[in-house]
Legacy VTK file of the C-alpha trace (Angstrom):
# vtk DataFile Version 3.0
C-alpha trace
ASCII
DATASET POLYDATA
POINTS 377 float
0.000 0.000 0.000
2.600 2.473 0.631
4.671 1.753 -2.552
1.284 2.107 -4.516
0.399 5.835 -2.761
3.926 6.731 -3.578
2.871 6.005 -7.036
-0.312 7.883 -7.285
1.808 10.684 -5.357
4.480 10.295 -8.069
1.736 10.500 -10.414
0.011 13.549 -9.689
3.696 15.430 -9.121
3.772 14.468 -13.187
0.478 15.571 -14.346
0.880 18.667 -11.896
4.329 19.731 -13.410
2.545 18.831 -16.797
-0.018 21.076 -16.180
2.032 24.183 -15.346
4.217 24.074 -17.906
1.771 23.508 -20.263
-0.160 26.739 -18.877
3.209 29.136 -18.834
3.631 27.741 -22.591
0.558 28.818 -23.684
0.316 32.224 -22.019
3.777 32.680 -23.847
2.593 31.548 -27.129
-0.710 33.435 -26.316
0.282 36.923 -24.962
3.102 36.893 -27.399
0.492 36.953 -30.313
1.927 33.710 -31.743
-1.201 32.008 -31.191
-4.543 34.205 -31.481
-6.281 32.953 -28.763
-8.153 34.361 -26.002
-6.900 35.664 -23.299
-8.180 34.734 -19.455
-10.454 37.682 -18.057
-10.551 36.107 -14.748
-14.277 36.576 -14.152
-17.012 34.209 -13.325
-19.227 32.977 -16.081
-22.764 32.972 -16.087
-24.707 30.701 -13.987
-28.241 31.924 -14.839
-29.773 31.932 -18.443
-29.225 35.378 -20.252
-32.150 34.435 -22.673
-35.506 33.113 -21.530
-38.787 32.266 -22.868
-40.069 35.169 -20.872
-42.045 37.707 -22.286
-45.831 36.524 -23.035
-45.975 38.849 -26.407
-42.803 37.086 -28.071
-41.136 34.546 -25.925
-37.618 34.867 -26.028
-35.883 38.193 -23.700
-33.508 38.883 -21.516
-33.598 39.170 -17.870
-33.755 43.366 -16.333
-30.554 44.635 -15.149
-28.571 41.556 -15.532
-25.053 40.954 -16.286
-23.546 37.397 -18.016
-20.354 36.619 -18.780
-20.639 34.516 -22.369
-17.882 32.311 -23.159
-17.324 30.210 -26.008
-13.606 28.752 -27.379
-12.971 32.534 -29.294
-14.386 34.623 -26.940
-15.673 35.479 -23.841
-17.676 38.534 -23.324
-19.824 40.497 -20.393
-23.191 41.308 -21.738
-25.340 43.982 -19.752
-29.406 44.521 -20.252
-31.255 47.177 -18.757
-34.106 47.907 -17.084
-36.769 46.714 -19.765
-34.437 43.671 -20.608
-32.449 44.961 -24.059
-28.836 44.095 -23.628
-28.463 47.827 -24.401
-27.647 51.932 -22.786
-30.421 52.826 -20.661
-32.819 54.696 -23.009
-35.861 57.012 -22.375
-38.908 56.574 -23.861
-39.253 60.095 -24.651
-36.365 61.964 -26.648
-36.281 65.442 -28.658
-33.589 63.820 -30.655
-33.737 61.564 -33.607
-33.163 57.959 -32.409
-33.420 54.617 -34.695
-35.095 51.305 -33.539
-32.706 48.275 -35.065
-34.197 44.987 -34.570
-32.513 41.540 -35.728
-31.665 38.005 -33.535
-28.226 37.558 -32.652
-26.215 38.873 -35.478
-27.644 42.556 -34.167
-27.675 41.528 -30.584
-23.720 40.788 -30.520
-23.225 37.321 -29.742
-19.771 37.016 -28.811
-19.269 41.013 -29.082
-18.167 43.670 -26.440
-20.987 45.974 -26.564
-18.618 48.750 -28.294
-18.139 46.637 -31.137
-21.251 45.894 -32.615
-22.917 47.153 -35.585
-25.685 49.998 -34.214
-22.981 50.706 -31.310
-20.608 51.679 -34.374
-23.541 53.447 -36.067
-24.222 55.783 -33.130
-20.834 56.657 -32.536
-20.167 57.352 -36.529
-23.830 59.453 -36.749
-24.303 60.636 -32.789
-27.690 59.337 -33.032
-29.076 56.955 -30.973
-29.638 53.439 -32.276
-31.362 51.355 -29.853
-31.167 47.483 -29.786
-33.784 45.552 -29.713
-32.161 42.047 -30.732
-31.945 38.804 -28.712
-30.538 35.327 -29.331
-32.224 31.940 -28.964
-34.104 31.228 -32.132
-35.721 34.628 -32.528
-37.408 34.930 -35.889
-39.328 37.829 -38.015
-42.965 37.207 -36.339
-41.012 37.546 -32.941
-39.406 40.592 -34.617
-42.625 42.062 -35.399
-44.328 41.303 -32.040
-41.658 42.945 -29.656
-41.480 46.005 -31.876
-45.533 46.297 -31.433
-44.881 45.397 -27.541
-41.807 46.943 -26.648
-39.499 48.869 -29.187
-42.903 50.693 -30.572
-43.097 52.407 -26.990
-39.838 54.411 -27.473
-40.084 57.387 -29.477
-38.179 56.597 -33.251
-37.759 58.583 -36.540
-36.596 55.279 -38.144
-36.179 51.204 -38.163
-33.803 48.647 -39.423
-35.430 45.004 -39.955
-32.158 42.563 -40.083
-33.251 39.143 -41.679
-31.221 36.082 -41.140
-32.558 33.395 -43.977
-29.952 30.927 -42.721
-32.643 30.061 -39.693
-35.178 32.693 -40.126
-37.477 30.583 -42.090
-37.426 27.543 -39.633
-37.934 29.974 -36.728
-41.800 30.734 -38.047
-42.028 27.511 -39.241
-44.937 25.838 -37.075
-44.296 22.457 -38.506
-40.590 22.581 -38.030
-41.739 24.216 -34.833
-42.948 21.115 -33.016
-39.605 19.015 -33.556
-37.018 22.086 -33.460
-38.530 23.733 -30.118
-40.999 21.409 -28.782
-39.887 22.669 -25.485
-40.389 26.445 -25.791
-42.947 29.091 -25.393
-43.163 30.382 -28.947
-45.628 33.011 -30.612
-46.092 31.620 -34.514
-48.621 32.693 -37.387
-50.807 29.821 -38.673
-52.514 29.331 -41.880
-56.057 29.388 -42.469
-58.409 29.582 -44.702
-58.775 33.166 -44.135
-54.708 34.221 -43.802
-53.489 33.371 -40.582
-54.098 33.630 -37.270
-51.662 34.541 -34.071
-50.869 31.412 -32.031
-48.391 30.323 -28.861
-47.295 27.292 -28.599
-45.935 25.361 -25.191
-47.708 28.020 -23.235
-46.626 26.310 -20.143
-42.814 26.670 -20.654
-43.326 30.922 -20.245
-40.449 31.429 -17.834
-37.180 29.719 -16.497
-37.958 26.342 -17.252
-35.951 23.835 -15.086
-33.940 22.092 -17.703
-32.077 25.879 -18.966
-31.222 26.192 -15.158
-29.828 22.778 -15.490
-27.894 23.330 -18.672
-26.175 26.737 -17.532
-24.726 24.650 -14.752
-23.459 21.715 -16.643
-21.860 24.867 -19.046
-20.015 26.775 -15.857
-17.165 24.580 -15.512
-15.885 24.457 -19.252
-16.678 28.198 -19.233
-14.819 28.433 -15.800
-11.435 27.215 -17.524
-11.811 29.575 -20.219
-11.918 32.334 -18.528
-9.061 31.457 -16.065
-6.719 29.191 -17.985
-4.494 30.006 -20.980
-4.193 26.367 -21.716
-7.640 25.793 -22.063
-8.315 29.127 -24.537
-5.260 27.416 -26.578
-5.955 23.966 -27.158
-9.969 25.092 -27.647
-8.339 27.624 -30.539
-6.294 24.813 -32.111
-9.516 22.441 -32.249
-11.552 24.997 -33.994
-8.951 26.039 -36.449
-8.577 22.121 -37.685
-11.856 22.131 -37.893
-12.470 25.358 -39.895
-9.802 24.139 -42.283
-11.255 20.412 -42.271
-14.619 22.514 -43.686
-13.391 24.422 -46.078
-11.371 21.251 -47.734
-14.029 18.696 -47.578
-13.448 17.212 -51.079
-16.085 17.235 -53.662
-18.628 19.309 -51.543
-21.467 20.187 -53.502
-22.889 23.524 -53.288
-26.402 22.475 -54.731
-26.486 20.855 -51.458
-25.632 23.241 -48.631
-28.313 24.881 -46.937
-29.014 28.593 -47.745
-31.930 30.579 -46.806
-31.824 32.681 -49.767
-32.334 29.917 -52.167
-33.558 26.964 -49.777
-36.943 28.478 -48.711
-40.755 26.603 -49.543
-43.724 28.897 -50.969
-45.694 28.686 -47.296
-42.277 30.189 -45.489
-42.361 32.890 -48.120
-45.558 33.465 -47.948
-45.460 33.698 -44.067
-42.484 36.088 -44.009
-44.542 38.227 -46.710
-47.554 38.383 -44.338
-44.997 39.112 -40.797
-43.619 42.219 -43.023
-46.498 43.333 -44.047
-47.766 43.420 -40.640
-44.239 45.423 -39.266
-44.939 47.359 -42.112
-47.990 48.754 -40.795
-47.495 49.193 -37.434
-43.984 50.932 -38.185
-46.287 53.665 -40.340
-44.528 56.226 -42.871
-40.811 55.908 -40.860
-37.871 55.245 -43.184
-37.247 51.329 -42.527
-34.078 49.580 -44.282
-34.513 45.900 -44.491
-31.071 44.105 -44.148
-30.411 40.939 -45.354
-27.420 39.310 -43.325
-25.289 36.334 -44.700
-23.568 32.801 -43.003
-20.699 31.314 -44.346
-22.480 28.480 -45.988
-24.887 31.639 -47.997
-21.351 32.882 -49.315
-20.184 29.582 -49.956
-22.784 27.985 -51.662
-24.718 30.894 -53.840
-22.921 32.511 -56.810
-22.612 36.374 -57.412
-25.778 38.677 -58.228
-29.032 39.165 -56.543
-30.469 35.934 -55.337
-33.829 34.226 -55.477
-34.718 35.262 -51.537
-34.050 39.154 -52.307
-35.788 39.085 -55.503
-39.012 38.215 -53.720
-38.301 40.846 -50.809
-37.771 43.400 -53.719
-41.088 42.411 -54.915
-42.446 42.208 -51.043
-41.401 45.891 -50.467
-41.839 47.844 -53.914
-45.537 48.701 -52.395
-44.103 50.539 -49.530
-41.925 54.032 -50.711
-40.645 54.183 -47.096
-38.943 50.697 -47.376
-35.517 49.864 -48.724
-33.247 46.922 -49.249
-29.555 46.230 -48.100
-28.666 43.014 -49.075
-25.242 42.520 -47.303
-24.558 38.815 -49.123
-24.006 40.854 -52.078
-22.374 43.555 -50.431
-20.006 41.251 -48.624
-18.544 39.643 -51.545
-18.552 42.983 -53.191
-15.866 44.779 -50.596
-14.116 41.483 -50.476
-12.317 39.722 -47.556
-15.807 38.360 -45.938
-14.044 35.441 -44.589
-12.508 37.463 -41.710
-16.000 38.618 -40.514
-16.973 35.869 -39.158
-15.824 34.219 -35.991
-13.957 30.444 -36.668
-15.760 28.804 -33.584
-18.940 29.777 -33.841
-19.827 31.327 -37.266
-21.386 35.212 -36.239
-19.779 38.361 -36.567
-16.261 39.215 -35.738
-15.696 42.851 -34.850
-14.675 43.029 -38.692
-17.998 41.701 -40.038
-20.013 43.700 -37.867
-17.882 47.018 -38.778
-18.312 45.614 -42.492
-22.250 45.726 -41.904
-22.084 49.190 -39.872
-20.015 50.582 -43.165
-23.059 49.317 -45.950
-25.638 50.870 -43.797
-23.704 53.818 -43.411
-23.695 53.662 -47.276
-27.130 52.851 -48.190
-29.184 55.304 -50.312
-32.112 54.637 -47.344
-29.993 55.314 -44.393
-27.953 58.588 -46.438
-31.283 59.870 -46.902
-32.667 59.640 -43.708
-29.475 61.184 -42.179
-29.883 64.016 -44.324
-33.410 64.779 -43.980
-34.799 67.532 -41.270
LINES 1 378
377 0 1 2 3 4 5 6 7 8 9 10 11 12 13 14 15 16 17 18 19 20 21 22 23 24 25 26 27 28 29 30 31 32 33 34 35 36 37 38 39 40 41 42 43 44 45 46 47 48 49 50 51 52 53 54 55 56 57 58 59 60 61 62 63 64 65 66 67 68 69 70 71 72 73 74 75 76 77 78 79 80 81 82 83 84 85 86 87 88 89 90 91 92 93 94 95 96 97 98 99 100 101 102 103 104 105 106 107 108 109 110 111 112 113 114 115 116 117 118 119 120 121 122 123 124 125 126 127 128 129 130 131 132 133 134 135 136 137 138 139 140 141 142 143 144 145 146 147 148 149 150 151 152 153 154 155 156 157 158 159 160 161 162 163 164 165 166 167 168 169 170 171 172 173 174 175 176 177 178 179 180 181 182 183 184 185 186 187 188 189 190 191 192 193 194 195 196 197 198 199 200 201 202 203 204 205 206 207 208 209 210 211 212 213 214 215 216 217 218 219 220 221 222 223 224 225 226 227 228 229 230 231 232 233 234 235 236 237 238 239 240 241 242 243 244 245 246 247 248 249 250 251 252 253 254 255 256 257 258 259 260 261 262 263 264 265 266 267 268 269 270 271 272 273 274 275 276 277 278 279 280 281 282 283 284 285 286 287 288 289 290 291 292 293 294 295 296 297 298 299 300 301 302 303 304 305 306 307 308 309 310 311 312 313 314 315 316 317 318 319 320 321 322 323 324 325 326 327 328 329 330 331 332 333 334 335 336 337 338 339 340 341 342 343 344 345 346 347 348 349 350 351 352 353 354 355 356 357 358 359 360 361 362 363 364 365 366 367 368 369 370 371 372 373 374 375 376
């Protein structure tokens, strides 16, 4: 027995040693810039859900006055919401000054962004107007869009809007059908089809709220999350794994683009349909403001579609021409335009890197719509 604890003794002196040195490697490697990893920020990760099935007009919000620190193998990021739940600067309803409502999921939100990098935090500091964000992740999709602008963003006074689309998973987020394998679990408002147009309905009305298995999977997530944000070793090796498999990706021999998934080719006629009916709706309740429409891009929409306007914003052209207030930016166009769109995305995760959501702020900064609302009285 003692010759067998001098062993496991002997044992953990190895993995111990192994450990350190394999932890003052990596911060070399790391802080030296070899390696583009992230960097510890010695804070505790989130232990609470930052997005809930909470509000009973469109399901998915964040929590008042909360704080979360979100980390993933590239980043790891504090997110801050204020008092009526936007991960957002305290606004006031009331303003003499002209202030722009931006709505979108998580490409607008800033998943995996410090707050002072994302897109309508670049466009207020560029213009000095207010852009307030009203975006969320967790499967948020246009009739959600539509429902917390008549709930929530509606009650803050607005000269203007930005819609940001996301075909990629837009379409399966309104898609009742999909709907009952994809989220059977969560509260969800969705438009059905009748035979008169379609009619508001929520589905898993009793999952409005924390439900007990998000509490559970926020603490099975602390521990990995702990390690990011306190070990180098752990940001390193994470780094190298998603870089081999970013490159495995992009090599996969004989890939067919016919047959990757892209919203702006990919969609049936009821999920157009659906989405013309949920814009037509914003449309009215948004009245004679200046809204921009933006289109917004994956990987797998730049990889798979070739150059020129695609089947998706044809139909939104056609959706919008009614409306003289409404504009188009279709950024998958705009992307491969400027060039370089592979470095706005993030390796581990596929959303924005600061670079693709300065790449968006610069095209609406550009857009005929948004120059001509700037310039108006």
């Amino acid at each position: 027995m003692k010759r067998f604890r001098q062993w496991i003794l002997s044992g953990m002196a190895v993995l111990a040693v192994s450990a350190l040195t394999l932890e003052i490697l990596s911060a070399i490697v790391i802080e030296s810039d070899v390696v583009p990893a992230e960097v510890p920020n010695y804070r505790l990760p989130g232990s609470r859900p930052f997005w809930v099935d909470s509000n009973p007009y469109f399901g998915m919000w964040h929590p008042a006055n909360a704080e979360y620190v979100h980390t993933k193998s590239c980043f790891s990021v504090l997110y801050q919401s204020n008092s009526y739940g936007a991960r957002d600067s305290e606004r006031s309803i009331e303003s003499a000054n002209r202030r722009v409502i931006v709505i979108g999921d998580s490409f607008i939100e800033g998943y995996g962004l410090e707050k002072q990098h994302r897109t309508t935090d670049l466009l207020e500091a560029e213009t000095g107007l207010e852009h307030l964000n009203f975006a969320t992740s967790g499967h948020f999709g246009p009739t959600q869009y539509f429902l917390l602008y008549k709930h929530l963003a509606k009650r803050f006074r607005h000269d203007a809007v930005i819609i940001s689309l996301l075909p990629d998973n837009d379409f399966a987020d309104d898609d009742p059908e999909l709907g009952k394998s994809s989220f059977a679990d969560q509260y969800r408002p969705y438009f059905i089809k009748t035979d008169n147009g379609y009619r508001l309905d929520y589905k898993n009305k009793n999952q409005l709220g924390v439900s007990e298995k998000q509490s559970r999977r926020e603490k099975r997530r602390f521990f990995g999350r702990f390690l990011r944000n306190f070990t180098y070793s752990v940001n390193l090796i994470n780094y190298v794994k998603a870089l081999l498999e970013y490159q495995q990706e992009s090599t996969e021999p004989n890939r067919d683009k016919k047959q990757i998934y892209s919203g702006f080719r990919d969609f049936t006629a009821d999920q157009i349909k659906r989405l013309e009916y949920v814009l037509g709706q914003f449309f009215a309740e948004i009245g004679d403001r200046p809204v921009i429409v933006m289109v917004i891009p994956r990987t797998n929409d730049l990889a798979a579609l070739p150059e020129g306007t695609t089947r998706f914003v044809q139909k939104l052209n056609e959706m919008t021409k009614p409306f003289a207030n409404v504009s188009v930016l279709d950024l998958q166009q705009e992307f491969r335009r400027t060039g370089g769109w592979q470095k706005a995305y993030r390796k581990c995760d596929d959303h924005w890197s600061p670079a693709g959501a300065a790449m968006a702020a610069e095209q609406i900064l550009q857009h005929p719509g948004y120059q001509k609302f700037l310039n108006s009285n």
